[in-house]
Steps between C-alpha positions, in 0.01 A plus 500: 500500500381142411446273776561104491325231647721489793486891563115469515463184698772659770265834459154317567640256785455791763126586364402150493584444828418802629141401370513164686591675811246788437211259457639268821527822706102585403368157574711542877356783572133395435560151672358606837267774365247251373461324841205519668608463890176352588478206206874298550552320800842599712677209370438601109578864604843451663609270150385823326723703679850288539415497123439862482883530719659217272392722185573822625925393589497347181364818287731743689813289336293479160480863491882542607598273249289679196667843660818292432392371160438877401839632594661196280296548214608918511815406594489261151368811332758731592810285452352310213287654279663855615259662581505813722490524907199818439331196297511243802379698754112564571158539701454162459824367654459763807165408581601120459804537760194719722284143397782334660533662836132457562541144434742544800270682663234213459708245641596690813141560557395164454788367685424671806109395471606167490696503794251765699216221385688189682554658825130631502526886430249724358611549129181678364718825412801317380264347264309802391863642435629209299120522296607812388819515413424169307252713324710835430774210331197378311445880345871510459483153341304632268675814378751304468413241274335726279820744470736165483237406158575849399870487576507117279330676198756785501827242577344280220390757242 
């Protein structure tokens, strides 16, 4: 089947911005790893943070709103172009919506060291927990990029 222009920009929107997101999501989650405690006064440390909190809300909607994107464009591909329901479902998609609930994860995590932060609790496991499961969605980040390139070639080709 020949695609048109249209069919391939609607096809690419979702990996384009899935790419924004992907490389947004990386540079989040090695904002506070390069911060030496002992070098950046209290003041410069707390703007890092409410940065670090400002970023994080805003990434959970960008990767809601690529999941979105996604179910469009197969939606597009199944009505449209006709193609199959076996052909629109895949790894990629699962581990994305998995992507996604992390993302939720994250933000209740965060949320709750926020708030355990301004009324003077000890957060130091709430941290180490949010540390990690920011870098488990990093590994799943990953995979999933690389099968969504793999996925674009076989869409495409």
């Amino acid at each position: 089947m020949q695609l048109s222009a249209v069919d391939v920009i609607i096809i690419i929107s979702h990996p384009i911005l899935g790419s924004i997101v992907a490389y947004l999501l990386f540079k989040q989650w090695t904002s506070l790893k390069k911060i030496r405690i002992g070098t950046i006064d209290s003041e410069h440390l707390t703007r890092i943070r409410h940065q670090h909190q400002n970023n994080g809300r805003l990434l959970g909607n960008l990767v809601g709103a690529t999941i979105l994107l996604a179910i469009a464009v197969e939606a597009y591909r199944g009505m449209v172009l006709d193609v199959p329901l076996s052909e629109l479902i895949s790894l990629h998609g699962w581990l994305g919506i998995i992507l996604f609930m992390g993302a939720i994860g994250m933000r209740r995590t965060g949320t709750r060291i926020s708030k355990e932060i301004q009324v003077g609790k000890d957060v130091g496991e709430q941290k180490r927990t949010h540390s990690k499961l920011g870098g488990a969605m990093m590994l799943l980040l990953v995979i999933i990029v690389f099968l969504g390139f793999l996925r674009l070639l076989q869409v495409l080709g």
